[in-house]
C-alpha positions, 0 to 999 in steps of 0.5 A, a space after each residue: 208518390 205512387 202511380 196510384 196518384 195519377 188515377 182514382 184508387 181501384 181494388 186490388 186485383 181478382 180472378 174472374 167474379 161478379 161480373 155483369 152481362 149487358 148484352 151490348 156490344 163490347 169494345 176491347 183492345 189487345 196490347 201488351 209487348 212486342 211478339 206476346 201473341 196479339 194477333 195470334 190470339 185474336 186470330 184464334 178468337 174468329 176461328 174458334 167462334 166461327 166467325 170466319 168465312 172460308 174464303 178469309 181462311 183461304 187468305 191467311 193459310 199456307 200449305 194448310 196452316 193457318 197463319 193467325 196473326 194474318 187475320 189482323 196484319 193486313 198491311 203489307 209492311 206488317 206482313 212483311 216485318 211479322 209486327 203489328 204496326 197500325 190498329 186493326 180492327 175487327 168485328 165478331 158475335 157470340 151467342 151472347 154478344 157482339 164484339 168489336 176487337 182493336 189490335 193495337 201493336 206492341 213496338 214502342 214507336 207504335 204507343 201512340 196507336 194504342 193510346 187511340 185504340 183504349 181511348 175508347 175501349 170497355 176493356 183491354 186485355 194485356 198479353 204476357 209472354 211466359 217464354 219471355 220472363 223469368 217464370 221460375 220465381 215469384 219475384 220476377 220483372 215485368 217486360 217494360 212495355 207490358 208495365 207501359 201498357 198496363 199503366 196506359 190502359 188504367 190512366 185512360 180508366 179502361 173500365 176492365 182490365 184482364 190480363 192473358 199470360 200466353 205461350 205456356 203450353 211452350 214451357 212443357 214438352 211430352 218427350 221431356 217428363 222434367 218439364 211436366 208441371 212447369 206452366 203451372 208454376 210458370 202461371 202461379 208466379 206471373 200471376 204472383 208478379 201482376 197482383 203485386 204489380 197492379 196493386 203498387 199501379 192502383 190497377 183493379 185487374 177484372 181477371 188474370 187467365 192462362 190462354 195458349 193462342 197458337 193452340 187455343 187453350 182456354 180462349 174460347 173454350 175452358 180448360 179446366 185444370 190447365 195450369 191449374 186454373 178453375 175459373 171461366 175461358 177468356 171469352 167467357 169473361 169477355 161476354 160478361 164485361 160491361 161497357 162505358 155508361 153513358 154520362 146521362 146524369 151529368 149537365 148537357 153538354 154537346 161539341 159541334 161537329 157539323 152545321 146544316 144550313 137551313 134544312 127544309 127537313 121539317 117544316 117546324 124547323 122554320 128554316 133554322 140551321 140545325 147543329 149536329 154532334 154527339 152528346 157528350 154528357 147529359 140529355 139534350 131535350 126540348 126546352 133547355 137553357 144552352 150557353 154557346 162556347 166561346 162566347 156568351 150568347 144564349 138560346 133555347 133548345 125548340 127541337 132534338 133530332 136523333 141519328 134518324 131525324 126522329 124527334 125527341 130527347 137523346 141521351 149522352 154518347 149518341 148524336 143529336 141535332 140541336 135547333 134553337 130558337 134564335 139565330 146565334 153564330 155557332 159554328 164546327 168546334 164549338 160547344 153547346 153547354 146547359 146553361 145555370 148552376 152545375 154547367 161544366 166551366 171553362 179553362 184557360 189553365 190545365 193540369 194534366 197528365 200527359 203520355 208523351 208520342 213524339 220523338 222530340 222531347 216535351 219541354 216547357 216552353 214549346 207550342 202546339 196546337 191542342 184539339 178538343 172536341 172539334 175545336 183547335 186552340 194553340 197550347 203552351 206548356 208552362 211548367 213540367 211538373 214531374 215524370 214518372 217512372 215506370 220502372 219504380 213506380 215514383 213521380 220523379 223530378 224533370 225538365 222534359 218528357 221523352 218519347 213515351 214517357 208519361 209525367 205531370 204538366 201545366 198547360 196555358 191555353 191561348 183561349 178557354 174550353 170547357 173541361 172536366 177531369 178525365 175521370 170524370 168523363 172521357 170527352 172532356 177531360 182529354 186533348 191531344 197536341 199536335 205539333 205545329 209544324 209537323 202536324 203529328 200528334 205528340 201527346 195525349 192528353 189527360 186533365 187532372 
């Protein structure tokens, strides 16, 4: 079994093409290894797209040089340490569009903040270090946390996937004319070993660009040639990605994140409590026939509220408030579905592909709590199916999933929630466990 199994089949790899330009803001992430220039280059993306104030510049500069990757490393042990440790986030516009940047951080330990930032990401885009790899070769091996990552962002179907080989300016010195010419092969070989990589993974690669953070080659302006590249400038090809569509076909569906107690806002409300979230699929309009979960009451929608109290339908991935036309208990964790033929159906049963965060191994047996939506049910791993491995790309056989790890579970629930597969649709299909006695969150969850 291939890692293509763990995912739907995706197209082998491209250079930038055919990419749209919605014009909505874009929401991407940098991850890859540890010290591959993250931060450098979402340092060098700010200034070079003058989306810098002076008095920030003035914060990040030292005997006049400007230290990028302070931009991001706000925290004082990531600026002591000189790692990325938190996921930053950080917000600029082009011309053309709007951006919000999450710096997610290499180092192992940290996996589970990446996994939170391309949770909700349209795009990742994964650095690769030329200095550190054997570039002289088409058959050379990834680093193990860009192949980790790689497989993290696909799993958690981040629509586009562009890959950054950097520091390749580092491999040519103008006093040294034998260098000449090496970041070009060093570009044509890594290039070589992420196509044969993605298509091994199942992963369609949106584009693979050379960049040079620290000098800034070809991130916001083309280099045309450098390493023998023709194609657009990496925040080129960011300003074309799409975002996540709205899941506006599928059945409504909606989890309660907040009740409001009888709101005098409108005197059509009539006194009734008004339950707020945010779509997850579907449309929430006037008129509609809802089932409450858990539970087997039923109700009719009488009025939609959007994010501004304006009535009227809202679409999936924007918040809505729900008044019905009965009193029913419905409280926060709790699910409002359409109800009738094609409503999602609630399980007890799950299999899912679990990426392991917790320093305490997975094993069948344990306890956790799982949180979905808003609503917390207690979750006992039944079966570890098989683990899967990063290095040869096979489900193999295993009793536990350690740190990191990623493999196939069977997961019992004490009480049934409502899902649908993660390829399906972001919400519904996802969980986390949070051990119970420590309360740190061990797992992503990922249903099948």
């Amino acid at each position: 079994m291939t890692a293509a199994t763990l995912c739907a089949d995706r197209a082998a790899p491209t250079e930038a093409s055919g990419l749209n330009d919605t014009g909505a803001a874009l929401k991407f992430i940098t991850c890859g290894s540890v010290d591959d220039g993250k931060s450098t280059l979402i340092g060098r993306l700010l200034i070079d797209s003058r989306a810098v104030l002076l008095d920030q510049l003035a914060n990040v500069s030292k005997n006049g040089e400007v230290d990028l990757a302070r931009f991001t490393d706000g925290l004082s042990a990531e600026r002591e340490q000189g790692i990325t440790i938190d996921v930053a986030y950080r917000y600029f516009n082009t011309a053309r569009r709007k951006f919000i940047i999450g710096d997610a951080p290499g180092h192992e330990q940290y996996t589970r903040n990446m996994v939170t930032a391309a949770s909700s990401a349209d795009a990742a885009v994964v650095l690769v270090d030329a200095t550190k790899l054997q570039w002289q070769t088409d058959s050379l091996e990834l680093l193990a946390q860009t192949r980790r990552h790689c497989l993290l962002v696909n799993l958690l179907r981040v629509p586009s996937i562009v890959f950054a080989i950097n520091k390749l300016d580092a491999l040519e010195d103008p006093r040294q004319p034998q260098t000449e010419g090496q970041s070009a092969v060093a570009f044509a070989n890594i290039r070589h070993a992420l196509e044969v990589f993605s298509r091994a993974a199942g992963i369609t690669v949106t584009a693979i660009v050379p960049v040079s953070a620290l000098q800034g080659h070809n991130v916001v302006e083309p280099a045309i040639g450098w390493c023998n590249y023709q194609g657009p400038s990496l925040l080129q090809i960011l300003e074309q990605l799409p975002v996540v569509p709205a899941q506006t076909a599928a059945s409504f569906c909606l989890p309660v994140q907040w009740v409001e107690q009888f709101s005098s806002s409108s005197d059509t409300l009539q006194g009734r409590r008004i339950f707020w979230g945010r779509v997850a699929s579907g449309q929430a309009r006037v008129g509609q026939q809802i089932a409450v979960l858990p539970g087997t009451q039923t109700a009719t929608v009488t009025q939609v509220l959007g994010h501004t109290r304006q009535p009227g339908a809202v679409q999936s991935g924007h918040s809505a408030g729900i008044v019905l036309d009965r009193e029913v208990d419905v409280s926060r964790g709790d699910w409002l579905l359409a109800a009738g033929p094609g409503s999602a159906n609630p399980s007890r049963e799950l299999l899912a592909t679990v990426a392991w965060m917790d320093e305490e191994p997975l094993v069948a047996g344990r306890v956790y709590w799982a949180l979905h939506g808003h609503r917390w049910v207690k979750a006992r791993i039944k079966r570890i199916v098989h683990k899967f491995d990063i290095a040869t790309l096979m489900a193999e056989e295993a009793t536990q999933l350690e740190a990191n790890a990623m493999g196939q579970v069977e997961i019992s629930l004490h009480e049934a929630i409502v899902v649908q597969p993660y390829r399906r649709s972001r919400l519904l299909g996802s969980l986390i466990l949070v051990d119970t006695a420590s309360h740190k969150t061990a797992g992503a969850v990922l249903v099948n």
